[in-house]
C-alpha positions in Angstrom: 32.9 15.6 6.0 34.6 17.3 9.2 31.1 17.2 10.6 30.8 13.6 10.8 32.4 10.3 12.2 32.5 6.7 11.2 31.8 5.1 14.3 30.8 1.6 13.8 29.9 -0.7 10.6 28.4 -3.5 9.0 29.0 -5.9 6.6 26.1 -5.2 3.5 24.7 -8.4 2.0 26.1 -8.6 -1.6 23.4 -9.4 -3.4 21.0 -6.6 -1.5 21.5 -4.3 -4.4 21.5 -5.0 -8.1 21.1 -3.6 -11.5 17.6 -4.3 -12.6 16.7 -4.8 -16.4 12.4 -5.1 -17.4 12.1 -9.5 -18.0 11.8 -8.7 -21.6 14.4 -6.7 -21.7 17.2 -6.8 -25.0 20.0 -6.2 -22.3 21.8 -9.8 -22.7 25.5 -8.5 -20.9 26.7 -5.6 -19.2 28.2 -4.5 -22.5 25.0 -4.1 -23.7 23.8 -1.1 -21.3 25.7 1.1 -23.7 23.4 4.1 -24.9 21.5 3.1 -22.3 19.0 5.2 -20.1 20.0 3.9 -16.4 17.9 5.1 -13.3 20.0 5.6 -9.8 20.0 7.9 -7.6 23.1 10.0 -7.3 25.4 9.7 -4.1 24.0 6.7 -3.2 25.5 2.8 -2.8 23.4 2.2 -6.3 25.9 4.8 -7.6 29.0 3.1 -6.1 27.0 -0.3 -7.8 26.8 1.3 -11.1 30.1 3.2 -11.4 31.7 -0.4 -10.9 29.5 -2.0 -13.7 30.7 0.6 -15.6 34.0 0.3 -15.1 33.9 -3.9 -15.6 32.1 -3.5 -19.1 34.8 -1.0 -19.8 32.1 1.8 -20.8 32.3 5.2 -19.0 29.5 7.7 -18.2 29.6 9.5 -21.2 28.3 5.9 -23.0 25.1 5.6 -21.1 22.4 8.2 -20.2 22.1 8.4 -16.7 18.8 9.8 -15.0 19.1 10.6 -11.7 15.6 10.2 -10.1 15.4 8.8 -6.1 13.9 5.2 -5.7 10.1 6.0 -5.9 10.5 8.1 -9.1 12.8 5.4 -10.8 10.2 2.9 -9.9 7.4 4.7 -11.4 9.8 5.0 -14.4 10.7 1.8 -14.3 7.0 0.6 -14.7 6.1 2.6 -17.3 9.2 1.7 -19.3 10.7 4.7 -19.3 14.2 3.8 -18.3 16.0 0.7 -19.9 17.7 -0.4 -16.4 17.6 0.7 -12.6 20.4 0.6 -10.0 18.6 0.1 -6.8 18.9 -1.4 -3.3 16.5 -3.0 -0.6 13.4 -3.2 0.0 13.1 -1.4 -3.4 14.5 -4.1 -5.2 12.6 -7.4 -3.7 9.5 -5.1 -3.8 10.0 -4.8 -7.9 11.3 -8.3 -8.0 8.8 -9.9 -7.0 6.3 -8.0 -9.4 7.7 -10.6 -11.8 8.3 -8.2 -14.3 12.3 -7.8 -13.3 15.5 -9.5 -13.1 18.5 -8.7 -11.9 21.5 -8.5 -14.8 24.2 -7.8 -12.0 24.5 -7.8 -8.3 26.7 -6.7 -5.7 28.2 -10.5 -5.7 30.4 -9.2 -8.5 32.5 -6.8 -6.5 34.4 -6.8 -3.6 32.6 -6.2 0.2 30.4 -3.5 0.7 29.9 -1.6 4.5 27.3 0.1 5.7 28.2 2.7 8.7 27.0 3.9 11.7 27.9 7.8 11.7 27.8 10.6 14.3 28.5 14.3 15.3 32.8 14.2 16.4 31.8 17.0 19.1 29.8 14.8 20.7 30.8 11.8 20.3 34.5 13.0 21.6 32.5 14.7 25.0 30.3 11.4 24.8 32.2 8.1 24.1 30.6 6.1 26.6 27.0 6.8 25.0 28.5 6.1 21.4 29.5 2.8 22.8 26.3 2.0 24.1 24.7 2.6 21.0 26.4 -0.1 19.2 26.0 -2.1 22.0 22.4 -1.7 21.9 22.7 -2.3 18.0 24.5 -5.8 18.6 22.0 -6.6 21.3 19.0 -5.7 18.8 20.8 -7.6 16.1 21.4 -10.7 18.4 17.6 -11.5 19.6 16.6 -11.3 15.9 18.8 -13.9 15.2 16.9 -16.0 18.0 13.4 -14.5 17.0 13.4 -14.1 13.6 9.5 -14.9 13.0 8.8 -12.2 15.5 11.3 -9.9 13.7 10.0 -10.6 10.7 6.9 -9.1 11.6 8.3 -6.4 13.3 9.6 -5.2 10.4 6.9 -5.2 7.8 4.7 -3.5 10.6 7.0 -0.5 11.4 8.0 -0.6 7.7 4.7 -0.7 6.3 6.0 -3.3 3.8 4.0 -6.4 2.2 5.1 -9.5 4.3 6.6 -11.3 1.0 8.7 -8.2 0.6 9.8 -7.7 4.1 11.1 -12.0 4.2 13.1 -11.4 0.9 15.0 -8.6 2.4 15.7 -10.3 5.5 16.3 -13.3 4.3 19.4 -11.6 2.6 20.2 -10.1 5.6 23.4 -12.0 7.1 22.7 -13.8 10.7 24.7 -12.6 12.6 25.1 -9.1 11.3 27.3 -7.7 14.1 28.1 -3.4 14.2 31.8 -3.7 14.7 34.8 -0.9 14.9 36.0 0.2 11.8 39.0 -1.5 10.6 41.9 -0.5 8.7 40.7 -2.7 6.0 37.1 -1.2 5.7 39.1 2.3 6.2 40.6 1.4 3.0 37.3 0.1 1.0 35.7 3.5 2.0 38.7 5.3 0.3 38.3 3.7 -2.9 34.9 4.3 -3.3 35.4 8.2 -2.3 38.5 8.1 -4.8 35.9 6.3 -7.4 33.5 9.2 -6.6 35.9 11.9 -7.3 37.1 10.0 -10.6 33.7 10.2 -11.7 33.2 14.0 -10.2 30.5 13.3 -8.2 32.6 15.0 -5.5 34.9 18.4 -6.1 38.0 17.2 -3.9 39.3 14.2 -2.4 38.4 12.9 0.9 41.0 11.3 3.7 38.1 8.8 5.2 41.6 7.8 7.5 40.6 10.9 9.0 37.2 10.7 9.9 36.9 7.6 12.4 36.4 7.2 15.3 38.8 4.9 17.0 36.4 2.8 19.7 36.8 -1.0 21.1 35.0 -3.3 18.8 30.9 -3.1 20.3 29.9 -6.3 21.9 26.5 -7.3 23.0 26.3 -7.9 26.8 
């Protein structure tokens, strides 16, 4: 999107979004999600997630039945056993996992690295580099005393996110320590193309995107 710029990113914990299949579920292999119903919502990482699950059981779109619901609907769904499986992310997916009714039948530990980005508004980050930078700055700084406080953190975080404490530890306990916002690198440049290539394969979007063209070019945030 012309309207936005990668300016920063992060390295997302592999296994912080899976595919999740009921305990009793039939589903022995991936194979197996054919004629499937298959809750995600659409756009989203759990998209990327599924399109690649897709593609390594060598099944296309047309063999499952996708619903597109957001995460609170396909959780309700997924409770009543509506839906047969449930692409999904953090907290959502600790939060289901640890209903004991779930498992996960693939994670993102089957695919290459995933990012997660920091984004902003080109105008003003090009009239306002020097406040960009201090936002990742901050970020890194934030990042670095939960590393050294991470009981404190912890409870941080289930207060502000009005998660169940169990819930909140299982999500940060995935989280990497460090988990430093760094300048976007050629290499991540390129894992953001595939995906929008993936997404315009699977015509989720109407043209092809250049991500190449969309960064921000900053020195690599450091907390100070």
């Amino acid at each position: 999107d012309k309207d936005l710029s990668y300016v920063g990113y992060e390295v997302v914990p592999a296994n912080s979004q899976a595919l999740l299949i009921p305990t009793n579920s039939t589903i022995k292999s991936i194979q197996d999600l054919k004629g499937k119903r298959i809750a995600v919502q659409k756009g989203s990482s759990a998209h990327e997630l599924l399109a690649k699950v897709l593609q390594k059981a060598g099944l296309s779109w047309q063999d499952i039945q996708p619903v597109w619901l957001p995460p609170a609907d396909a959780r309700a769904a997924f409770d009543k056993g509506a839906i047969d499986a449930w692409s999904i992310w953090e907290p959502y997916l600790s939060t289901t996992e640890l209903k004991g009714h779930a498992k996960s039948l693939i994670d993102g530990t089957a695919f290459p690295t995933t990012y997660s980005f920091y984004i902003g508004n080109p105008k003003f980050i090009q009239q306002h580099p020097d406040a960009a930078q201090k936002v990742l700055t901050g970020l890194n700084q934030a990042d670095q005393w939960f590393v050294k406080h991470q009981d404190e953190g912890l409870s941080i975080y289930a207060q502000s996110t009005g998660l169940d404490t169990q819930v909140a530890k299982a999500v940060l306990d995935k989280r990497l320590k460090p988990s430093p916002v760094q300048a976007v690198t050629p290499e991540v440049i390129q894992a953001q193309q595939n995906i929008a290539d993936l997404f315009l394969q699977v015509q989720l979007i109407p043209k092809g995107i250049q991500v190449s063209q969309t960064i921000w070019t900053a020195k690599s945030p450091k907390a100070s």
